[in-house]
C-alpha positions as CSV (number, residue, x, y, z in Angstrom):
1,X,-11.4,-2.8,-35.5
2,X,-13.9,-0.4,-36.7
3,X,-14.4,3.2,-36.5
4,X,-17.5,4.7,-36.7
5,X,-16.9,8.9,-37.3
6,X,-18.2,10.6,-40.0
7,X,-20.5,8.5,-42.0
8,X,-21.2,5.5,-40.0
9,X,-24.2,4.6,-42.3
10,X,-20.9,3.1,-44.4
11,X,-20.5,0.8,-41.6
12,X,-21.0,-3.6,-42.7
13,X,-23.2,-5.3,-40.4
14,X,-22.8,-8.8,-40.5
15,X,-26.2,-10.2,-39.5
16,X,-24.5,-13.0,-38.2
17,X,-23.1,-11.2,-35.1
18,X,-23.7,-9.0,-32.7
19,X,-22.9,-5.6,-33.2
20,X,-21.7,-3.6,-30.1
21,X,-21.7,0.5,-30.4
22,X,-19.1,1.8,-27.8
23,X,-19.8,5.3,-27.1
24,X,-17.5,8.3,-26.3
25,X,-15.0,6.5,-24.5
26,X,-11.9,7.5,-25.7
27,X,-9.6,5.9,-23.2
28,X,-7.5,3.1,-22.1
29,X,-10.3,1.7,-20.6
30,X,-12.4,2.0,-24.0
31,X,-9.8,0.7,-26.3
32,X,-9.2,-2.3,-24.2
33,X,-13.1,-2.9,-24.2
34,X,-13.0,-3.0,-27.7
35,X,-10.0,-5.3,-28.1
36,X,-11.7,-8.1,-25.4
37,X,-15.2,-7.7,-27.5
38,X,-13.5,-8.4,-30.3
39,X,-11.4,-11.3,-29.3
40,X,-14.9,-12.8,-28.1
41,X,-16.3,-12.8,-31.8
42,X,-18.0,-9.5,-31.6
43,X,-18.4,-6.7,-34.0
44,X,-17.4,-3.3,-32.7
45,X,-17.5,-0.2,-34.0
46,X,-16.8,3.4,-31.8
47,X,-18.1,7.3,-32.1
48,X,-18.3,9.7,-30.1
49,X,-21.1,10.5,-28.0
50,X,-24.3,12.5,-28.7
51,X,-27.5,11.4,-30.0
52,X,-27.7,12.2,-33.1
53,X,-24.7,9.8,-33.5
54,X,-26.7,7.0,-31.7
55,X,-29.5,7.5,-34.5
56,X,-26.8,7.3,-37.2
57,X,-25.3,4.5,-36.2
58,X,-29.0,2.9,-35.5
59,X,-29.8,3.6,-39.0
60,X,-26.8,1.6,-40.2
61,X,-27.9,-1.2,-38.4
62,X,-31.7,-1.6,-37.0
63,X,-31.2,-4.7,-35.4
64,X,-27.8,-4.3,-33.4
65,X,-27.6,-4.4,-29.8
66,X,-26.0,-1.1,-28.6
67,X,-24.3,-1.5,-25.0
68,X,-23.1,1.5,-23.4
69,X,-20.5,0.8,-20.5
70,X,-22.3,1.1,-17.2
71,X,-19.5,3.3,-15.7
72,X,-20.1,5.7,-17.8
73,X,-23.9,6.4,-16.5
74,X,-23.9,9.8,-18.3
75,X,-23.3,7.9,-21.6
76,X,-26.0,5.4,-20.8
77,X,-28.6,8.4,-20.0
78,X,-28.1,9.5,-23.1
79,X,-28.4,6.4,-25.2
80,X,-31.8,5.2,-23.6
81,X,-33.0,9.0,-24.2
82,X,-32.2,8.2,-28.2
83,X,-34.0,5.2,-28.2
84,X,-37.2,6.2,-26.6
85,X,-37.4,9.4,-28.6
86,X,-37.3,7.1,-31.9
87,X,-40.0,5.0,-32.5
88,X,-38.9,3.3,-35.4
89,X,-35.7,1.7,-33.9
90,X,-36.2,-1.3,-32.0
91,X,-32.6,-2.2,-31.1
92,X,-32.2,-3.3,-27.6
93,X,-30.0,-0.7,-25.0
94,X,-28.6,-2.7,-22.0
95,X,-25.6,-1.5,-19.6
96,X,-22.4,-3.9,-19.7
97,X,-20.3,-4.4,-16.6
98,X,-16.6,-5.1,-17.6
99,X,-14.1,-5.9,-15.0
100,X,-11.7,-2.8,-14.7
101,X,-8.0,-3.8,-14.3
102,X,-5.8,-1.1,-13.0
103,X,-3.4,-1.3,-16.5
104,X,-6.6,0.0,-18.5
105,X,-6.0,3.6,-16.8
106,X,-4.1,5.9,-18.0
107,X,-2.7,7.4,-14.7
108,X,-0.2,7.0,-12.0
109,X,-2.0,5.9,-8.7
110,X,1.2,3.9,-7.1
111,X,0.2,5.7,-3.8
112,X,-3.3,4.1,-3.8
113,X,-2.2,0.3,-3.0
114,X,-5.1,-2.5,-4.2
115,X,-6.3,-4.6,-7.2
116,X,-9.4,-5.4,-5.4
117,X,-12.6,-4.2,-8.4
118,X,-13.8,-1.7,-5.5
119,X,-10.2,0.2,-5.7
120,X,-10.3,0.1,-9.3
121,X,-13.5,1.6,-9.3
122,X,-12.0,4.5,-7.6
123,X,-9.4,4.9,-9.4
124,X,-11.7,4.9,-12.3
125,X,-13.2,7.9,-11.5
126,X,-9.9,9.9,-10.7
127,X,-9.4,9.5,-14.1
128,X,-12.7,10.8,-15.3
129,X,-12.6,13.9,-13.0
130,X,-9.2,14.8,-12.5
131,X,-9.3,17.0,-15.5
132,X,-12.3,18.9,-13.9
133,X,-11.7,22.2,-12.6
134,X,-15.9,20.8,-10.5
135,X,-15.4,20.3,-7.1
136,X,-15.7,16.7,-5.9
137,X,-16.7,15.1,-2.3
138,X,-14.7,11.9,-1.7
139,X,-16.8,10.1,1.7
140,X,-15.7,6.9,3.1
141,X,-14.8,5.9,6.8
142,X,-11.9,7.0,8.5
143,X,-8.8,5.5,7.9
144,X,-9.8,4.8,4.1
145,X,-7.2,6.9,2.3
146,X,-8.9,10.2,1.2
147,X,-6.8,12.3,1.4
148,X,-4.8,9.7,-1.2
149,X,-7.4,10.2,-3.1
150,X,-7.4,13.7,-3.1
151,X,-4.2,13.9,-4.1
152,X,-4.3,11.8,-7.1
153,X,-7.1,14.0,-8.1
154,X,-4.4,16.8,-8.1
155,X,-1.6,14.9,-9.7
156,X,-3.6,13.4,-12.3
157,X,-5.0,17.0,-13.2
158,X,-4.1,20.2,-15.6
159,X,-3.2,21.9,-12.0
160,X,-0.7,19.5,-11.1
161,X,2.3,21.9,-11.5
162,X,0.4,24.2,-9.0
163,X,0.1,23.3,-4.8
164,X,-2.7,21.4,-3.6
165,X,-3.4,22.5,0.5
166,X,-4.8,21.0,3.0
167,X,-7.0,21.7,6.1
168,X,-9.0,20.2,8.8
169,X,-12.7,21.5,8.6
170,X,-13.4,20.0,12.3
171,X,-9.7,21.0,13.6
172,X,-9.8,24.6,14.0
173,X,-12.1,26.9,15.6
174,X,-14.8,29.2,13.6
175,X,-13.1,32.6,13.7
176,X,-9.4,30.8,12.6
177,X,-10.7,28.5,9.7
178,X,-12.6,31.7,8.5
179,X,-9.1,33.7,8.6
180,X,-7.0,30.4,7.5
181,X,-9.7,30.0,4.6
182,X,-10.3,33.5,3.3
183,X,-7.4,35.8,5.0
184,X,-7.7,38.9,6.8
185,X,-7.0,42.6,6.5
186,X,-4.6,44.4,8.7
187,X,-6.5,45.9,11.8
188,X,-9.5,43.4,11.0
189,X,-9.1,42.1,14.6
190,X,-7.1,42.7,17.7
191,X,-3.8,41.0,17.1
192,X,-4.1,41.5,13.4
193,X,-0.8,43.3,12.9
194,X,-0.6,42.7,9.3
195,X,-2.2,41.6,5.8
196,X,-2.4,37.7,6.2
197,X,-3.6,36.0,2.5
198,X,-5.7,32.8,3.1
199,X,-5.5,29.3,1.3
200,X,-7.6,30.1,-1.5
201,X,-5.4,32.5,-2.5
202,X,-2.0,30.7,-1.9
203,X,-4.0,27.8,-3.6
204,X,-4.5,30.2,-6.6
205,X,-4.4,28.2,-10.0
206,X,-4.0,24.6,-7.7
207,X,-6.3,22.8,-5.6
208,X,-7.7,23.1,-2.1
209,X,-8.4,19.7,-0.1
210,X,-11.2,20.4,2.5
211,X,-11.0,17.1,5.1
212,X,-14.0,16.4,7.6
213,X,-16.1,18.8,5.4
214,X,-19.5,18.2,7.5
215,X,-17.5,19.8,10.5
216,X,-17.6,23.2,8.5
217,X,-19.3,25.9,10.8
218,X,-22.8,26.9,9.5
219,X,-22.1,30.5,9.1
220,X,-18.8,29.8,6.8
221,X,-20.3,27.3,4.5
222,X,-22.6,30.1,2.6
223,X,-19.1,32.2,2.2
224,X,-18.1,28.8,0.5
225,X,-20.7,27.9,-1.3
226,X,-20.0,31.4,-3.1
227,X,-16.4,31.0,-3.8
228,X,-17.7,27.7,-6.0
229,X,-20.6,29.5,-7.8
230,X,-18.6,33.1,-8.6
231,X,-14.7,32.4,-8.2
232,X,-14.3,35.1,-5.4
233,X,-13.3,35.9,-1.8
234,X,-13.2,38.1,0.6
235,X,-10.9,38.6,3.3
236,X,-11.7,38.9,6.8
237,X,-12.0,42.8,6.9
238,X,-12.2,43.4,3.6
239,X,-14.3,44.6,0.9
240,X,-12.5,43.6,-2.6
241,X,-13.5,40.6,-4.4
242,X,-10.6,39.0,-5.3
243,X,-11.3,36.6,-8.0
244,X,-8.8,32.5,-6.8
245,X,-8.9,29.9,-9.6
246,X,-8.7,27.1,-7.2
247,X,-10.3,23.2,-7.6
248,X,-12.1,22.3,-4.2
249,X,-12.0,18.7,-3.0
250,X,-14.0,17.9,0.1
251,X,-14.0,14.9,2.1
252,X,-16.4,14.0,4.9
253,X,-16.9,10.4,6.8
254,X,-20.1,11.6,7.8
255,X,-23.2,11.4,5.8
256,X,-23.9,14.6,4.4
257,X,-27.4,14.0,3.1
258,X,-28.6,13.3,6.5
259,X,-26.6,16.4,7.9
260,X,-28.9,18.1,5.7
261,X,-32.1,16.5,6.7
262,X,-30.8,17.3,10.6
263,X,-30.1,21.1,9.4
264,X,-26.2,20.6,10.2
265,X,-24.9,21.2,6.5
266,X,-26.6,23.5,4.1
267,X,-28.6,21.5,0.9
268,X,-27.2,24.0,-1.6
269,X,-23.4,23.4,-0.8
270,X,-24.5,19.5,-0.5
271,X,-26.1,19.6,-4.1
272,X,-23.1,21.7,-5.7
273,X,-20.4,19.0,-4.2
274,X,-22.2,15.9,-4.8
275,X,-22.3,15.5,-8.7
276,X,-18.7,14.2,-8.6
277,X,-18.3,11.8,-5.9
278,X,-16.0,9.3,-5.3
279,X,-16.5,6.9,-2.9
280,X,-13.7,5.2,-0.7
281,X,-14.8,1.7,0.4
282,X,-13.6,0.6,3.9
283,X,-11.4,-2.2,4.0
284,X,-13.7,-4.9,4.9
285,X,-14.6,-4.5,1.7
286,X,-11.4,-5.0,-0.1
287,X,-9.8,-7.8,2.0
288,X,-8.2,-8.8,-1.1
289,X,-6.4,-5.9,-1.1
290,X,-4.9,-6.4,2.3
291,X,-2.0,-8.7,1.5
292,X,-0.6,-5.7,-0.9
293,X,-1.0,-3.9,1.8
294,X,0.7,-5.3,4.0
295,X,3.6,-5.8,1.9
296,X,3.5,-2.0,1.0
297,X,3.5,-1.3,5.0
298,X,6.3,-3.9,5.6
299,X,9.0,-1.9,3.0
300,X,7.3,1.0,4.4
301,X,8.5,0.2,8.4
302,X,11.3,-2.6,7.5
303,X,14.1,-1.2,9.3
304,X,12.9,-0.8,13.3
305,X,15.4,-0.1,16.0
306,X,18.0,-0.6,13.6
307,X,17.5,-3.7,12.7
308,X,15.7,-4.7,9.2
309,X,12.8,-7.0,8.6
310,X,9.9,-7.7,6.7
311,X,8.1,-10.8,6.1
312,X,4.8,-12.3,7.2
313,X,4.2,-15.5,7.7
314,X,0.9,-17.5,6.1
315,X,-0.7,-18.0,9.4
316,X,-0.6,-14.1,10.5
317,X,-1.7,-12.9,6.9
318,X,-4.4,-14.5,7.0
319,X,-5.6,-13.1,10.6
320,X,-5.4,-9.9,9.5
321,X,-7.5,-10.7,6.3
322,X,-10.3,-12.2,8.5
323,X,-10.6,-9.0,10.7
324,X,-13.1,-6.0,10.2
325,X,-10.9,-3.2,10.6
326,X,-13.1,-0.4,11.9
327,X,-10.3,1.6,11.4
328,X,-9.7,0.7,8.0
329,X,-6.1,0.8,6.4
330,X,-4.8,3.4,9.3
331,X,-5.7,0.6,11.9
332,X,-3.8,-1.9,9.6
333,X,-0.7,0.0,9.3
334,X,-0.7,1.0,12.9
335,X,-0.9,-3.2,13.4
336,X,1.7,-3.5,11.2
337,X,4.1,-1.7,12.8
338,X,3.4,-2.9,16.4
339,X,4.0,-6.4,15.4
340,X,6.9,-5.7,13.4
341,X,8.5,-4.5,17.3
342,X,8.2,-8.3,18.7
343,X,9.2,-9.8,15.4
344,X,12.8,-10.6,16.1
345,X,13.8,-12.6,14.0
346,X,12.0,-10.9,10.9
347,X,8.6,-12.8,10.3
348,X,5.8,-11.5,12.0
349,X,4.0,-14.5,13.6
350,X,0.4,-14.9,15.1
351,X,2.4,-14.3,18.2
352,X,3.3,-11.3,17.2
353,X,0.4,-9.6,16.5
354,X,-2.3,-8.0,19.3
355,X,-4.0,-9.8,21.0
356,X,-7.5,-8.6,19.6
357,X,-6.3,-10.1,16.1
358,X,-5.1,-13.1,17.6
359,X,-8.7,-14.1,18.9
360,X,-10.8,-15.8,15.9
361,X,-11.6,-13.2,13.7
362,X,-15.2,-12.6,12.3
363,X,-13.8,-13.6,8.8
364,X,-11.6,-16.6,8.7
365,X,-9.3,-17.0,5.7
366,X,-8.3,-20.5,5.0
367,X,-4.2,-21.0,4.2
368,X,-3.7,-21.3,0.8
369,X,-3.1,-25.5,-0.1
370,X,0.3,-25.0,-1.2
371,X,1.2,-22.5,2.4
372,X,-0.6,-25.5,4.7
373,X,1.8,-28.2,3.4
374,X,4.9,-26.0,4.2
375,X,3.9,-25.1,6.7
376,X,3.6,-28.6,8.0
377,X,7.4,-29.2,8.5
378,X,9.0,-25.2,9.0
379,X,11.9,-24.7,9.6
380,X,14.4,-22.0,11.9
381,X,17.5,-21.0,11.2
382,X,20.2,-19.2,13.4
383,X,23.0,-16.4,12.6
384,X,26.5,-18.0,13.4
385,X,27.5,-16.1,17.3
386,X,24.4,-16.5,19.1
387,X,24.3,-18.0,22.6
388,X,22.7,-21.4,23.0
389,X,20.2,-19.5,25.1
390,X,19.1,-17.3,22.4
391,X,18.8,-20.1,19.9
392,X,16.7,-22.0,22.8
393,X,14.1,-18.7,23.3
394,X,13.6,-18.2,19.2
395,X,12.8,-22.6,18.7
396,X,10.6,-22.3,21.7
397,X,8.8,-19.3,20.6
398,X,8.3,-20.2,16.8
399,X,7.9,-24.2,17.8
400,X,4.7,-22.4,19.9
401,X,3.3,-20.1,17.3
402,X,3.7,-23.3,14.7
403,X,1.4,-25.2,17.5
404,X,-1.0,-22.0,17.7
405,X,-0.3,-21.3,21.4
406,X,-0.9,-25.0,22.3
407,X,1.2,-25.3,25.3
408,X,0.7,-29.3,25.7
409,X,1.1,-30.2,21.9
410,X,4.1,-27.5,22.2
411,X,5.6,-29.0,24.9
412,X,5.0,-32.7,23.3
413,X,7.2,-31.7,20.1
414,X,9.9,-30.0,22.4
415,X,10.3,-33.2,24.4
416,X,9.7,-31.2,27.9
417,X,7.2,-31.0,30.4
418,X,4.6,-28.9,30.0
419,X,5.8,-26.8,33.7
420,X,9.3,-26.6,32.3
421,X,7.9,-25.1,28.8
422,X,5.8,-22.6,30.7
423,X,9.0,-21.7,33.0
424,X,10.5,-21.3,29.7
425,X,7.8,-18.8,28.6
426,X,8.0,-16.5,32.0
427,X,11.8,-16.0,31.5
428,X,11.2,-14.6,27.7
429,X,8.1,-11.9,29.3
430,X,5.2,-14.5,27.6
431,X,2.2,-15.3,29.7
C-alpha cells in the first residue's frame, strides 16, 4: 500500500498496471477502497487533496489513470479542473462507483435500519457532514425517517454532548413559532408575564431540527435566514442581539425549489440550506430493506396484550415487500403492529394482515426456493391445556392461510364440506 505525501514524484510506476490516485479520502470508506483495488491487481497510491497535488502526482506518472470516487463530487471537481488547466498531461480522469457497505463508515447509525445501497448512501453523507457546524436540508416523503436522520447528524457530530430540539414548522401558528423560535421579552405581548428564551437559545452550542421546513411563515423565514448568515437573534420585544452557536437541520417533504418558483419559500434561505442535502428515499425504493425492517418492528412490538410474539411467515413477508407503501416505513410499522393483534399464535400470516395488503400487490416477490419447499408440508403445533376447540380454530385458520384463502381446496385437505368449513369460519369472526 502506497502513500503518496510529500514527494510523490518518488512514487514507482509499474507500466504494467494501472495506477489509481485516491484523493483526500481519509476514511473508512477510503481505506477499504484501496484495500479492494489492490486485491484486484491495481496499483494505489493516496494524498490529500488539492491540485497542485494532482499535478505532482501527474508528473510522477503521465500515463496513469486517476479515478476520483464519485461520492465525493467535490473531489472530482477538482481533479477535472487540474487536468484541463494542464495541457501537457494526458492522463484519463473518470468517476468510479464502489458499492458502499455500511462496515466502511465510521459511525453508529443502529437507529437507521437497511443495507439496501440507497440507505447506505445516506448514511454516507451523515458521515461527511456531521462534523459541519453548515446547515443541512434532509427532503424525502413522509414516513421516511428524517427526523432519524437528523438525529444521527447530531450524534455523529462535535455537538453531540449538547441538545438537539425539535419543532414542527407547519404545527404551530405564526405569532407562536416566532416566540417558540426566537423568545420574547416580558410585556412584549398581552399575556407575556415574563422573560421566555426561545430554542435557539436553549439549543445554544447543540442543534436545532426544523421538520416540514416549507410550512415556515413568509415573514419568519428572513428572521431565519439571518440567524444562519450572522449567528444572532432577537427576541420577540427585544432589541439585543444575542449571538446562539446552534447547527440548523431542516426537513421538508415538499419540493422546495418549486416553492420558490410559486413565491412560497424565499430563494436565498433555499440556496443557503441546499448545499448539504441529504436525501431520504421512500421505501419503494429500498424494498430490500424491508425484511430488516420488519424484524426491527417485530422486537420493537413483540409483547401485545401481554402476550409475546414475533415471527413472520414467508408468504406475508413477501406481501409486504411487493407493496408501494405511500406512507413509507411509518405505514409499515403501523402494519406491523395491526397484524401482530390477530396473530395468535405468534406468526403473522397473509390472514393476518389488512386487507389492502392482502390483494395482489403491484410488486410481487417470489418465495425464496428453499421457503416454497417448506412451505409445502408446514406444520402446527399446540401448548399442552388447550381445548379441543381451540386446537380445531388455530388448524382451520392456518390450514386456510396455507391454501391462500381457498375455501374449496381448504375444505378438501380438512376432509369437510365446504358449508361446514365456512360455518366454521362464522364462529371464529372470519367472513
Amino acid at each position: 500500500m502506497k502513500k503518496v505525501t510529500e514527494n510523490p514524484t518518488k512514487v514507482h510506476i509499474n507500466p504494467q498496471q494501472t495506477h489509481i490516485f485516491i484523493l483526500g479520502d481519509t476514511s473508512n470508506v477510503g481505506v477499504n477502497l484501496q484495500n479492494l483495488l489492490e486485491q484486484e491487481g491495481y496499483e494505489v497510491s493516496t494524498a490529500p487533496k488539492g491540485n497542485e497535488v494532482l499535478r505532482q502526482m501527474l508528473d510522477a506518472a503521465p500515463d496513469a489513470t486517476v479515478l476520483a470516487l464519485q461520492i465525493a463530487a467535490q473531489h472530482l471537481d477538482r481533479v477535472h479542473d487540474a487536468t484541463e488547466n494542464s495541457q501537457e498531461h494526458t492522463s484519463k480522469v473518470s468517476p468510479l462507483e464502489i458499492p458502499l457497505k455500511r462496515e466502511m463508515l465510521e459511525g453508529d447509525y443502529v437507529n437507521i435500519i437497511g443495507e439496501s445501497a440507497e440507505l447506505v448512501k445516506v448514511l454516507y453523507r451523515i458521515e461527511m457532514f456531521a462534523k459541519s457546524s453548515t446547515a443541512v436540508l434532509i427532503s424525502g416523503e413522509t414516513g421516511t425517517g428524517k427526523e432519524l436522520v437528523a438525529d444521527a447528524l447530531h450524534e455523529q457530530s462535535n455537538r453531540s454532548d449538547k441538545t438537539i430540539l425539535a419543532v414542527n414548522c407547519a404545527g404551530i401558528s405564526e405569532q407562536l413559532m416566532e416566540s417558540e423560535l426566537f423568545g420574547y421579552e416580558k410585556g412584549a405581548f398581552t399575556g407575556a408575564e415574563v422573560r421566555h428564551i426561545g430554542l435557539f437559545e436553549t439549543a445554544n452550542g447543540g442543534t436545532l431540527f426544523l421538520d416540514e421546513i416549507g410550512e415556515l411563515p413568509m415573514s419568519l423565514q428572513p428572521k431565519l435566514l439571518r440567524v444562519l448568515q450572522e449567528g444572532k437573534i432577537r427576541r420577540v420585544g427585544g432589541t439585543a442581539e444575542i449571538p446562539v452557536d446552534v447547527r440548523v437541520v431542516a426537513a421538508t417533504n415538499c419540493d422546495l425549489a418549486q416553492a420558490v418558483q410559486e413565491d412560497r419559500f424565499r430563494s436565498d434561505l433555499y440556496q443557503r440550506l441546499k448545499p448539504l442535502h441529504i436525501f431520504m428515499p421512500p421505501l419503494r425504493q429500498r424494498r430490500e430493506d424491508i425484511p430488516a425492517l420488519v424484524e426491527h418492528f417485530l422486537k420493537k412490538h413483540n409483547q401485545v396484550q401481554g402476550q409475546k410474539r414475533g415471527s413472520i411467515s414467508p408468504q406475508a413477508l413477501a406481501l409486504l415487500q411487493g407493496c408501494d407503501w405511500p406512507g413509507n416505513i411509518r405505514e409499515l410499522e403501523g402494519s406491523i403492529v395491526h397484524a401482530l393483534h390477530f396473530a395468535r399464535e405468534g406468526t403473522i400470516l397473509p390472514m393476518h394482515l389488512s386487507e389492502e395488503l392482502q390483494r395482489d400487490p403491484a410488486h410481487p416477490v417470489p418465495l425464496p426456493e428453499e421457503d416454497s419447499e417448506r412451505e409445502e408440508v408446514p406444520t402446527v403445533s399446540f401448548r399442552i391445556g388447550r381445548t379441543l376447540k381451540e386446537i380445531e380454530q388455530v388448524y382451520i385458520l392456518e390450514t386456510l392461510a396455507w391454501m391462500d384463502e381457498h375455501r374449496a381446496k381448504t375444505a378438501s385437505v380438512l376432509g369437510i364440506n365446504v358449508q361446514t368449513l365456512r360455518s366454521r369460519l362464522k364462529n371464529y369472526t372470519v367472513s
